[in-house]
TIZAFI-385486 format. One record per residue (C-alpha): residue number from 1; x, y, z negated. Coordinates in steps of 0.1 Angstrom, whole numbers, plus 5000, padded with zeros to 4 digits. Each point is the difference from the previous one (the first is absolute). Layout:
<tilums>
TILUM;NUM;X;Y;Z
...
</tilums>
This chain:
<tilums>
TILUM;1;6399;9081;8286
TILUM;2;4993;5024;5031
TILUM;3;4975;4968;5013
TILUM;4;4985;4998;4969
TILUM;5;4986;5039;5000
TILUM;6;4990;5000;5027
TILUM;7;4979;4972;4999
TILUM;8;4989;5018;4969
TILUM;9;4993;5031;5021
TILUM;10;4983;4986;5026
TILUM;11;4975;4981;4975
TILUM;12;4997;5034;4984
TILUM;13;4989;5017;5032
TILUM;14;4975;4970;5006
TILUM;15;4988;5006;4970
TILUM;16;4987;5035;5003
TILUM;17;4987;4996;5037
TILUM;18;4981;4970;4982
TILUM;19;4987;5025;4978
TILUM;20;4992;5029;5019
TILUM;21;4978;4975;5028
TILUM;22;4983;4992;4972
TILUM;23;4990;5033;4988
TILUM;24;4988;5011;5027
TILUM;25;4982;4970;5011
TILUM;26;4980;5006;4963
TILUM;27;4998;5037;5007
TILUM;28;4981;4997;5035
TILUM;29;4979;4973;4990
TILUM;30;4989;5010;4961
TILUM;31;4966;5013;5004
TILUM;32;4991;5034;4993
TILUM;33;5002;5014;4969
TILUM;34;4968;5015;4977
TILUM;35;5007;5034;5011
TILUM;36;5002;4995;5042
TILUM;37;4971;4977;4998
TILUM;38;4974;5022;5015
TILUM;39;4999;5016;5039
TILUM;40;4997;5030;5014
TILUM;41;4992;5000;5040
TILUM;42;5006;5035;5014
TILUM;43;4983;5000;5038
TILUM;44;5000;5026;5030
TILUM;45;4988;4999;5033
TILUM;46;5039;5009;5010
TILUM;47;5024;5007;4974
TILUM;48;5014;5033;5012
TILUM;49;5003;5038;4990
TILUM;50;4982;5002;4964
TILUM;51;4991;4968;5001
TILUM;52;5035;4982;5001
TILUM;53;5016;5027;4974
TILUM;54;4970;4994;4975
TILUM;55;5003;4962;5004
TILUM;56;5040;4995;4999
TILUM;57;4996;5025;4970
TILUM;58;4978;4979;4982
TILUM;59;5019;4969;5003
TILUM;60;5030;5010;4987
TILUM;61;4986;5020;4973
TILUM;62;4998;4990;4962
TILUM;63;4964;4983;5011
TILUM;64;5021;4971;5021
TILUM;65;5024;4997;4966
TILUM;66;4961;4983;4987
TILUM;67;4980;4988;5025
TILUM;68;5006;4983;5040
TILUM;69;4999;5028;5023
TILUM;70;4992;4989;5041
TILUM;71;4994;5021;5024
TILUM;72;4976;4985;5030
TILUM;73;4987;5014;5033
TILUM;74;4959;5001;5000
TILUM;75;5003;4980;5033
TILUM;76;5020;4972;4981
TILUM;77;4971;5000;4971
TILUM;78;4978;4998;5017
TILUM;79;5011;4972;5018
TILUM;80;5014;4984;4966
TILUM;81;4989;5017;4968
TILUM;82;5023;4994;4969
TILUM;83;4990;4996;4963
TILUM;84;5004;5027;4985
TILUM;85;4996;5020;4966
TILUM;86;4997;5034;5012
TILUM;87;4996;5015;5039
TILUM;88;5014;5036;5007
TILUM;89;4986;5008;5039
TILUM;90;5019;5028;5013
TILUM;91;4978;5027;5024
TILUM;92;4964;4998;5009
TILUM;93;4999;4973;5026
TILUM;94;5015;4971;4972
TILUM;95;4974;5020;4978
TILUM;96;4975;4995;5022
TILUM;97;5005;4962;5006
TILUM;98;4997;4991;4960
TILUM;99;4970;5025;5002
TILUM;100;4983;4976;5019
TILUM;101;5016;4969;4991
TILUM;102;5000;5006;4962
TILUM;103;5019;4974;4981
TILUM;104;4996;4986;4965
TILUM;105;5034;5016;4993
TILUM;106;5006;5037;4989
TILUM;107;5012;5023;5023
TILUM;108;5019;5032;4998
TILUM;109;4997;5021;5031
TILUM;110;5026;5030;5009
TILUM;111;5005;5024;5029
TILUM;112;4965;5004;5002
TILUM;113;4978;5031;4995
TILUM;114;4971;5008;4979
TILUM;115;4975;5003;5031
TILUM;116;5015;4970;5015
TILUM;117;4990;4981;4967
TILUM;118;4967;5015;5008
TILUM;119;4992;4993;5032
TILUM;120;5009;4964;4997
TILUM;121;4980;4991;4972
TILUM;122;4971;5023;4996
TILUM;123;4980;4973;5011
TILUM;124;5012;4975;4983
TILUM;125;5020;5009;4966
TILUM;126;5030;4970;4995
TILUM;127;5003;4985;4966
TILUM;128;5037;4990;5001
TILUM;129;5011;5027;5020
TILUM;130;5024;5031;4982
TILUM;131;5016;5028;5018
TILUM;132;5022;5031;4995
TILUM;133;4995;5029;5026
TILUM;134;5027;5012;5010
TILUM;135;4981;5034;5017
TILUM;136;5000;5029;4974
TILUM;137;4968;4996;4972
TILUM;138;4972;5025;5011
TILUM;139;4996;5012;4967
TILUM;140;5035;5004;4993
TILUM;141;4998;5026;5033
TILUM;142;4972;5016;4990
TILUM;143;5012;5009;4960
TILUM;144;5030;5009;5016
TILUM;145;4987;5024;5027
TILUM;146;4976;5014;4973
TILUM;147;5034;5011;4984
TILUM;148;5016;5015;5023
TILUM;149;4970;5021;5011
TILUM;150;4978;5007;4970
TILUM;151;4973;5022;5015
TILUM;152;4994;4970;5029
TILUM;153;4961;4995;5001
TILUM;154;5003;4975;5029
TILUM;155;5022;4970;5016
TILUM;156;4993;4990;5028
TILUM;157;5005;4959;5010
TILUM;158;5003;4991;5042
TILUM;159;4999;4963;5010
TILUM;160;4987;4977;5028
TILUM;161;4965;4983;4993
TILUM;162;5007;4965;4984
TILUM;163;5031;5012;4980
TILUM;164;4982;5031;4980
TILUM;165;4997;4981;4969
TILUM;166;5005;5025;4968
TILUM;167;4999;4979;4964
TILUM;168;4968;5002;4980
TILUM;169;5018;5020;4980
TILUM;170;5009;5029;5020
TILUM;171;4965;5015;4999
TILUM;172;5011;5003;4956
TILUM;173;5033;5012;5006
TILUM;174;4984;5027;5025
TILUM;175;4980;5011;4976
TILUM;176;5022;5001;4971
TILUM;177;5024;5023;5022
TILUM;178;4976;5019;5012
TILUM;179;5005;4995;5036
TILUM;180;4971;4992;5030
TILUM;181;5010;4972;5028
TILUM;182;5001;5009;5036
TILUM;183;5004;4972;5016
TILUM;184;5005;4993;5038
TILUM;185;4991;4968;5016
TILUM;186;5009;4994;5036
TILUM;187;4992;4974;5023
TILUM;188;5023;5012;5030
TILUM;189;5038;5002;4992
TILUM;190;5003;5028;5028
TILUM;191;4972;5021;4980
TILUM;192;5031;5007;4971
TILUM;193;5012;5027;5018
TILUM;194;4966;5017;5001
TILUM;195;4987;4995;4972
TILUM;196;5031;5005;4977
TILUM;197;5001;5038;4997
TILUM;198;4962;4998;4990
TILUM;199;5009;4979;4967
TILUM;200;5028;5019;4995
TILUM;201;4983;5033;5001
TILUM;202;4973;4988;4977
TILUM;203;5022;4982;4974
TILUM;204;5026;5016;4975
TILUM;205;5015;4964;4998
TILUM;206;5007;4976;5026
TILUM;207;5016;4967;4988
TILUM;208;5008;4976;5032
TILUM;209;5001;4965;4996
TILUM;210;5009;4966;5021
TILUM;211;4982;5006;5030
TILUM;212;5020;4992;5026
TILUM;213;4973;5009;5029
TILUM;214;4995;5031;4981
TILUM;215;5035;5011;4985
TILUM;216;5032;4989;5029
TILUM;217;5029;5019;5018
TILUM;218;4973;5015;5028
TILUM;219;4976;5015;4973
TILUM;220;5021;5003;4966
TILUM;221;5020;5030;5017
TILUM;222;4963;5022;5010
TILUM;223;4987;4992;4966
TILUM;224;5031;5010;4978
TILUM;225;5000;5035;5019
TILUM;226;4965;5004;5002
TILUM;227;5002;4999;4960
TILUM;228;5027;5017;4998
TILUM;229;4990;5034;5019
TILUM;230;4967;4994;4979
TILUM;231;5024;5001;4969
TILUM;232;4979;4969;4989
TILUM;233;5015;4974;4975
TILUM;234;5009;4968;5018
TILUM;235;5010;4967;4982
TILUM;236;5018;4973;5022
TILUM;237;4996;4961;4991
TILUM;238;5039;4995;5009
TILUM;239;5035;5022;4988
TILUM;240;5002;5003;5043
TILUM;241;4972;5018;4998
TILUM;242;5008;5026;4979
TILUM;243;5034;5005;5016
TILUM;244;4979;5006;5033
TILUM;245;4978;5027;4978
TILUM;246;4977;4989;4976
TILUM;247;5008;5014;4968
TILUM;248;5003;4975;4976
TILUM;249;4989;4958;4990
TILUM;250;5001;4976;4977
TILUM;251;5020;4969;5012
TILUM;252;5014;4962;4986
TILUM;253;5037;4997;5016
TILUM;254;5010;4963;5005
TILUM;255;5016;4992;4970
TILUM;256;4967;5015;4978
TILUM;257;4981;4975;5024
TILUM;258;5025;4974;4995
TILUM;259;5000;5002;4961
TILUM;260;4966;5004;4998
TILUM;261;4996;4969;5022
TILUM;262;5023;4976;4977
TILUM;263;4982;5014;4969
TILUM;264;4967;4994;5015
TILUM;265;5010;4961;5012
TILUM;266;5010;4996;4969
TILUM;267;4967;5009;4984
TILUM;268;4979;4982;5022
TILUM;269;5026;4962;5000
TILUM;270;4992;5004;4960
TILUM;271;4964;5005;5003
TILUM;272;4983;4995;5035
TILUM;273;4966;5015;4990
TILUM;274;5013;5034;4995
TILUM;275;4991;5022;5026
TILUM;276;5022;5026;5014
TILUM;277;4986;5023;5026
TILUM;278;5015;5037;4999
TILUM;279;5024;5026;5018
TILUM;280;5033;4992;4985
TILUM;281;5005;5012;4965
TILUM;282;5034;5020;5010
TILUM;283;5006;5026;5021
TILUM;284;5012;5033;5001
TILUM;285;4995;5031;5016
TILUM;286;5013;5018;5036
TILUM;287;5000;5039;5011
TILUM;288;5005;5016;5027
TILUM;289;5015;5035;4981
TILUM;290;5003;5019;5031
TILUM;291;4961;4997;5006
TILUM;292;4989;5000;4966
TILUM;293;5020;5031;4995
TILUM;294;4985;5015;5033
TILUM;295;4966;4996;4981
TILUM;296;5010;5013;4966
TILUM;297;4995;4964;4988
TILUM;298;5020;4990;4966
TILUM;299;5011;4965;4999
TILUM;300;4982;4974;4974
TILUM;301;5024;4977;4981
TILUM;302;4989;4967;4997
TILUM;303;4995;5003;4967
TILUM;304;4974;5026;4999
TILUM;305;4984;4979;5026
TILUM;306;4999;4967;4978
TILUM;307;4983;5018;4971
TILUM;308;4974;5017;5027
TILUM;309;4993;4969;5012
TILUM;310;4997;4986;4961
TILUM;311;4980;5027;4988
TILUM;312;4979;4994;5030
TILUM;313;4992;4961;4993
TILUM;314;4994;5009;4966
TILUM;315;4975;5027;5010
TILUM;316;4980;4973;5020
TILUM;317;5003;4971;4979
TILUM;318;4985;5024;4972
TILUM;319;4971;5010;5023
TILUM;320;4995;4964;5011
TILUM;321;5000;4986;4966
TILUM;322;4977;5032;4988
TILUM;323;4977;4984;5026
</tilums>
């Protein structure tokens, strides 16, 4: 009796091992299903910093639960592109590369900004090519700054030659707020210095933006105090900034960028003629009380800035339909 259960039990235990091979022998080589059938290559010059957090964020985020997510160096595509449905380059230099190697397949560029995007193809607009800036939207700045400072007749812009674009639209949205550009060009980083307390003193707004040669730890310090003993209202482009002392900016925090990101992927592996080329639709705002307070400045909520900006676009898009 005790032979014949055990035989039993050892043909049982066969049994299920028999099974469970063969289970996963189907499961690794069934092909993909419906839903994983399409690719998204992520690619970086080096994934590190920004660039590895955005990238291991998006592939275990709900966008991997429909679609392949792989992650590649731009040294290994170039040496051995993939197929793919979708490309998201991460910073300017993999931005730069499908700028001038433009493929057949959309792309969706991030960690880039707005005059990067300009600078690279002003001379040659790409068709397949999307982006979100991740820099703070101009216009945005500018409503914003406008808020906190009503009676502001002027703002004042500095940047290096080569990286002063301002959107067409800026000249409008001047307008409509009542406010006259000064605007500093410079062709000699150590000129910043210099020239700095000029701008300032002339503008009633100063709204910095990506400028590394312009804006970095040697200059940003002279600027901010320079403003400051002016009592002039200074907008950063980052939320270090305005701990260091500029009084306020709009900003995208990682996981607007990275929901944004998935949304926007999503859009484009549905329909690859859409375009997408905009600062990210979410963001929020950043004080710095302390200064704003020094300067009698009442915080904005960021809903009294959405309906400025609204009432704005419907303001032009009136005038330019009038026309």
């Amino acid at each position: 009796m005790k032979h014949q259960f055990k035989h039993f039990f050892i043909c049982l235990v066969g049994l299920l091992l028999c099974n469970m091979a063969s289970a996963s022998y189907s499961s690794q080589n069934e092909p993909q299903t419906e839903h994983n059938s399409k690719q998204i290559i992520i690619i970086a010059k080096q994934f590190k910093g920004n660039y590895s957090n955005i990238a291991k964020s998006l592939s275990i985020s709900p966008l991997a639960e429909q679609y392949t997510i792989t992650n590649m160096s731009l040294d290994d595509w170039q040496h051995k592109p993939v197929v793919a449905d979708l490309i998201i380059p991460l910073g300017n230099e993999a931005f730069r590369f499908f700028v001038e190697n433009e493929p057949e397949t959309p792309v969706l560029a991030s960690l880039i900004t707005c005059p990067e995007w300009f600078y690279q193809t002003v001379d040659n607009p790409p068709k397949n090519i999307n982006a979100i800036f991740y820099d703070p939207d101009l216009i945005r700045q500018t409503v914003l700054a406008k808020l906190l400072k009503p009676h502001a007749s002027s703002v004042g812009l500095m940047n290096m030659r080569n990286n002063e674009h301002i959107p067409k639209i800026y000249s409008e949205v001047l307008q409509k707020l009542k406010l006259k550009l000064k605007q500093s060009i410079i062709d000699d980083p150590a000129d910043v210095i210099e020239q700095y307390p000029t701008l300032s003193d002339h503008s009633d707004i100063i709204i910095l933006r990506p400028d590394p040669a312009v804006y970095n730890s040697q200059t940003l310090p002279r600027i901010l105090l320079t403003s400051y003993r002016q009592q002039k209202l200074v907008l950063g482009y980052s939320t270090a900034m305005v701990k260091a002392g500029a009084v306020a900016t709009t900003y995208t925090s990682f996981d607007m960028l990275l929901q944004d990101l998935q949304e926007s992927a999503k859009i484009l592996l549905n329909n690859s003629k859409q375009k997408i080329l905009r600062h990210s639709k979410y963001y929020d705002i950043k004080y710095n009380h302390e200064v704003a307070n020094s300067m009698g400045l009442k915080a904005i909520s960021k809903i009294e800035l959405e309906q400025a900006i609204e009432q704005l676009y419907n303001q032009l898009n009136n005038k330019n339909q009038s026309n």
